[in-house]
C-alpha positions as CSV (number, residue, x, y, z in Angstrom):
1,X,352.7,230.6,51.2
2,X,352.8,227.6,49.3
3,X,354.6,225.4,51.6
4,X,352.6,227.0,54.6
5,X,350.0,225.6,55.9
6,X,346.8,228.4,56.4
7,X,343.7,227.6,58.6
8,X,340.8,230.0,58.1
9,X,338.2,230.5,61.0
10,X,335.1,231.6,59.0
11,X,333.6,230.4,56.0
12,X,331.9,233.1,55.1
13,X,332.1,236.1,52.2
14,X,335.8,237.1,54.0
15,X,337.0,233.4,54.4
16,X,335.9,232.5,50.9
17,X,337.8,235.3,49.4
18,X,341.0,234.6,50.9
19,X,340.6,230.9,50.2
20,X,339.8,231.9,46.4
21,X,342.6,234.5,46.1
22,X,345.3,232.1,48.0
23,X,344.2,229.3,45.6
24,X,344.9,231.4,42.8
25,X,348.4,232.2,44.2
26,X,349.5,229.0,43.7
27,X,348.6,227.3,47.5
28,X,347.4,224.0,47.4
29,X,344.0,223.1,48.7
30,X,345.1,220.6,50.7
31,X,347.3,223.5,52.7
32,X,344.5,225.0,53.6
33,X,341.8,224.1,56.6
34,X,338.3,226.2,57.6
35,X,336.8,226.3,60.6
36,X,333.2,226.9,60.3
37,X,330.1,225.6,62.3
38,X,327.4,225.7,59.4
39,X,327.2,222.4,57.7
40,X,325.5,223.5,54.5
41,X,329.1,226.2,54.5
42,X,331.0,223.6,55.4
43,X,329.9,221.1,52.3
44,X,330.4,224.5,50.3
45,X,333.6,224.7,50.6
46,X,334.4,221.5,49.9
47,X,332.5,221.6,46.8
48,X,333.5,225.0,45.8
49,X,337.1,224.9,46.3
50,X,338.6,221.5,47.8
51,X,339.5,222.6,50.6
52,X,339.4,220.9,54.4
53,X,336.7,222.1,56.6
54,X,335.3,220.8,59.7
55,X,333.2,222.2,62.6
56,X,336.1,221.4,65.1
57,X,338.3,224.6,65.4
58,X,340.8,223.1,67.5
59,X,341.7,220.3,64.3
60,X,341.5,223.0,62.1
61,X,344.3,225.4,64.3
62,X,346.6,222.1,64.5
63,X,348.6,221.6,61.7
64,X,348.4,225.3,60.7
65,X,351.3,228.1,60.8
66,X,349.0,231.1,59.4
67,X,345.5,231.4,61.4
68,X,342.8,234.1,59.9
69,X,340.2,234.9,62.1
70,X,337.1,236.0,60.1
71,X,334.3,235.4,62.3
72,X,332.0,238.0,63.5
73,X,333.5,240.0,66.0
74,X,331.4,239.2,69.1
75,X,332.6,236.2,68.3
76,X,336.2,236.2,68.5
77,X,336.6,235.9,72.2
78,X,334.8,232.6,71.9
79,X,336.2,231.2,69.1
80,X,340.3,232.0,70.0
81,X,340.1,231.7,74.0
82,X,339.7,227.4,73.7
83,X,342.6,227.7,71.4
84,X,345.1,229.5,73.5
85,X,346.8,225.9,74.8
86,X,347.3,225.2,70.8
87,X,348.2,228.6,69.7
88,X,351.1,229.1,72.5
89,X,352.7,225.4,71.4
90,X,352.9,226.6,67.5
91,X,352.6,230.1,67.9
92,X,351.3,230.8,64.7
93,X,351.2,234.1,62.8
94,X,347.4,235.4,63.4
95,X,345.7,237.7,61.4
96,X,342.3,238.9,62.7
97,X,339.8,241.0,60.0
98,X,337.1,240.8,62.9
99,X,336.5,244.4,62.9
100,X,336.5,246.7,66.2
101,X,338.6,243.6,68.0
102,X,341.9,245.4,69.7
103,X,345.3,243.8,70.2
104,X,345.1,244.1,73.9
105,X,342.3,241.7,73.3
106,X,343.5,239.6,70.8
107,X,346.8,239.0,72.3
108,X,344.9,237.8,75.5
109,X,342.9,235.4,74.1
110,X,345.8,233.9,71.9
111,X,348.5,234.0,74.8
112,X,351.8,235.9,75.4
113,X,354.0,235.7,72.4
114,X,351.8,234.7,69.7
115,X,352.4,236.9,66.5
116,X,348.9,238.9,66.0
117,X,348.3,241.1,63.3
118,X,344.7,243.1,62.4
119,X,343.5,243.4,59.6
120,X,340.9,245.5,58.0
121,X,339.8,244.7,54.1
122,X,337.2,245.7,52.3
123,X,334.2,244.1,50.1
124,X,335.5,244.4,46.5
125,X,337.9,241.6,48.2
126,X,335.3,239.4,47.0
127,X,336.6,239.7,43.4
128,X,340.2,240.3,44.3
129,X,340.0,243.9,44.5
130,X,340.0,245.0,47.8
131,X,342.1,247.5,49.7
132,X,343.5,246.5,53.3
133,X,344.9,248.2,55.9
134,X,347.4,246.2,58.3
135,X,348.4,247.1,61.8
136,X,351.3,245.1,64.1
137,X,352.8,245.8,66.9
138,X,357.0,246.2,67.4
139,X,357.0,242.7,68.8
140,X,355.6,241.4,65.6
141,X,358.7,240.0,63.6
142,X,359.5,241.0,60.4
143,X,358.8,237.8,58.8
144,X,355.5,237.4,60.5
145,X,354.1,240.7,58.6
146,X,355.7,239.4,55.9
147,X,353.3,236.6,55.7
148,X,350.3,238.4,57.0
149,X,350.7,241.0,53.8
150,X,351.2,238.0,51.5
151,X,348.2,236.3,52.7
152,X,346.3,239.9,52.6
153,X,347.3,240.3,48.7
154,X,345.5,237.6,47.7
155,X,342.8,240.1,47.3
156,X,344.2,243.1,46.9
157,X,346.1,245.9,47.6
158,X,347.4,246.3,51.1
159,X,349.0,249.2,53.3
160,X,350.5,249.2,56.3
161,X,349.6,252.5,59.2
162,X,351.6,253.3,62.1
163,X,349.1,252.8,64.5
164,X,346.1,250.7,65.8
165,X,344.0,253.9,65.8
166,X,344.5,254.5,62.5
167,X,342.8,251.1,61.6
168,X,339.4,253.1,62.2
169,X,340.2,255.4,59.6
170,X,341.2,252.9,57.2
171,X,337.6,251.5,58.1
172,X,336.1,254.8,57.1
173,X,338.0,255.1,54.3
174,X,338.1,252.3,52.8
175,X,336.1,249.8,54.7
176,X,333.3,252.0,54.2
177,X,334.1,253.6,51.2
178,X,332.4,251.1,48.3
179,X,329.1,252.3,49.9
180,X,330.0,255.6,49.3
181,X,331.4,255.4,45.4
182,X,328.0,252.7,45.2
183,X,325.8,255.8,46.3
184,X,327.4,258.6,44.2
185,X,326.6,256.2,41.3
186,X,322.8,255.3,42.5
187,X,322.4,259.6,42.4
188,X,324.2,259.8,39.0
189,X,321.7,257.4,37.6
190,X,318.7,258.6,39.5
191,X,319.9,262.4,38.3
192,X,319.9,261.4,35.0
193,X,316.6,259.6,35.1
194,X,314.6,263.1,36.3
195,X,316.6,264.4,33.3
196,X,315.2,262.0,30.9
197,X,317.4,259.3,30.3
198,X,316.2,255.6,30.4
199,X,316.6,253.7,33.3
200,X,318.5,251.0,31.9
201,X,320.8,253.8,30.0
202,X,321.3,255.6,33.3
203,X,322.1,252.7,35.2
204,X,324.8,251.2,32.8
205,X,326.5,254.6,32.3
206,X,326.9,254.9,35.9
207,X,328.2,251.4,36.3
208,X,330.6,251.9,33.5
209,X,331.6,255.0,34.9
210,X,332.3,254.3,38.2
211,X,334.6,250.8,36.5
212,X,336.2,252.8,34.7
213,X,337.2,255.9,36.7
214,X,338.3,253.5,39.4
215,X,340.9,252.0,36.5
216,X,341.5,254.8,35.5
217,X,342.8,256.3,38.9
218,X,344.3,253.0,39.8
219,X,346.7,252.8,36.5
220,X,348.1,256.9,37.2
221,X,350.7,258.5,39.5
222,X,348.4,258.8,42.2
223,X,347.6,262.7,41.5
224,X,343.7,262.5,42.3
225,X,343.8,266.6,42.1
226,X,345.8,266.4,38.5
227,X,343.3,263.9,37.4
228,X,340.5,265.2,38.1
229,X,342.3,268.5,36.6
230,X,342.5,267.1,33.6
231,X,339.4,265.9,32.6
232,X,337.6,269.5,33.7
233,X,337.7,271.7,31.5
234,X,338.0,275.4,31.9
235,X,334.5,276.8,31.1
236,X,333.2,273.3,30.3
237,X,330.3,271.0,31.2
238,X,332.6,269.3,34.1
239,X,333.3,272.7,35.5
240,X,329.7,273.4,35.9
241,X,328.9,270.3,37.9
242,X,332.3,270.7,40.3
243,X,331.4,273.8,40.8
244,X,327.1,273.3,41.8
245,X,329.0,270.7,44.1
246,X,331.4,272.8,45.8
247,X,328.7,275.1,46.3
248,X,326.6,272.4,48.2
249,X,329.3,271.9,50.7
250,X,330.2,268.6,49.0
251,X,334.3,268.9,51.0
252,X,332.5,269.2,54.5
253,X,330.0,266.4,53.8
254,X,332.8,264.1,53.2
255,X,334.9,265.0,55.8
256,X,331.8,265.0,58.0
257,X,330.9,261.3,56.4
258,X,334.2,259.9,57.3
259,X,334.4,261.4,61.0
260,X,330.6,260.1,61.8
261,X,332.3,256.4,60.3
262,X,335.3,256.5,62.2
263,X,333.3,257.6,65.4
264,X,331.2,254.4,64.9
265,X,334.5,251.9,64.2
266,X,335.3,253.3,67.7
267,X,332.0,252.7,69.3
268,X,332.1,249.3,67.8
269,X,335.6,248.5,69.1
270,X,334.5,249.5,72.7
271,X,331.5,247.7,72.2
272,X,333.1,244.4,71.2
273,X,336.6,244.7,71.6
274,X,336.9,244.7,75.8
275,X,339.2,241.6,77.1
């Protein structure tokens, strides 16, 4: 990416994560332009990274060959349909994160023939950490998803699915997911308070935890089932607490979690995602 040049629609917590993750990749500040209307973001930005910004989309589009769009997504159709006569001169490579937006949209605000690719991170992005999913479609060239995952890796890890649908499960998955690894630990700590622990004991135990389980999981094979195997003990304290969850259903609530999500990112999309 470092002789490409990237224009990000979007200062906000996405668009400064990229920006911080491509910078640390090696591109160049000057390679890379933001589009966004808030001058107290815009002045940000400057200060915070070097980069360009301005409030003028259509300057910030112009000398660009990678175009992220991480605005809001009601605001999408607003922000890409003015730049359709620029987009179908250069015919960037454009990567939307604005969640729920569909191609069929997309593609007909950027114009026939622009490369579009969707994107769906998450919010440990922020520090580099994220998880994306990444959906194109068969007239997306191979070197054009090459560069979208590039651009995507800057904070994180990034898979690919077969189809657009499957971008709402990656949204409940992971999209959603933090909140759910965020709650577990809020019980943990709570459960442990009613059991007597300190609050501030509780809380950094769970923190810990949840870092280092996370590590842990992320540095193995893969085998979540082995894992979790291996550090329960037949007849032990671990078994005890698998077991009072299993009891409370703990496999259907999760399953039921990530349908109620998925259901939702589908809502949204109809909601937002209409040409």
């Amino acid at each position: 990416m470092s002789n490409k040049h990237l224009a990000i629609l979007g200062g906000g917590n996405m668009g400064r994560a990229l920006i911080g993750g491509m910078l640390r990749r090696g591109t160049r500040p000057e390679h890379i332009t933001v589009g966004e209307s808030s001058p107290a973001a815009r002045e940000a930005l400057s200060a915070d990274f070097g980069v360009q910004s301005t409030a003028d989309n259509a300057a910030a589009v112009e000398p660009a060959s990678v175009i992220v769009v991480a605005v809001k997504p009601q605001m999408a159709g607003a922000v890409l349909a003015p730049l359709r006569p620029a987009l179908l001169r250069a015919r960037p490579v454009v990567i939307s994160i604005a969640a729920g937006i569909r191609l069929a949209a997309l593609e007909s605000w950027c114009g026939a023939g622009v490369p579009v690719v969707r994107a769906m991170p998450n919010r440990p992005a922020l520090v580099g950490a994220g998880a994306t999913g990444l959906f194109a479609p068969a007239s997306v060239a191979a070197e054009h998803r090459e560069v979208a995952e590039r651009v995507m890796q800057a904070v994180g890890e990034v898979i690919w699915v077969a189809a657009e649908d499957d971008l709402d499960v990656v949204t409940a998955l992971s999209g959603s997911g933090p909140a759910y690894f965020f709650l577990l630990a809020e019980l943990l700590t709570q459960g442990a308070i009613d059991l007597g622990l300190a609050p501030e004991a509780a809380r950094r135990l769970a923190i810990a935890t949840l870092h280092g389980a996370g590590q842990l999981a992320h540095s193995g094979d893969g085998d979540l089932a082995r894992m979790r195997a291996e550090v329960t003990s037949k007849g032990g304290t671990t078994e005890a607490a698998v077991k009072a969850f299993e009891a409370a259903d703990l496999r259907g609530s999760v399953a039921r979690a990530l349908e109620a999500a998925m259901r939702r990112s589908r809502e949204l999309a109809a909601q937002f995602g209409a040409q």
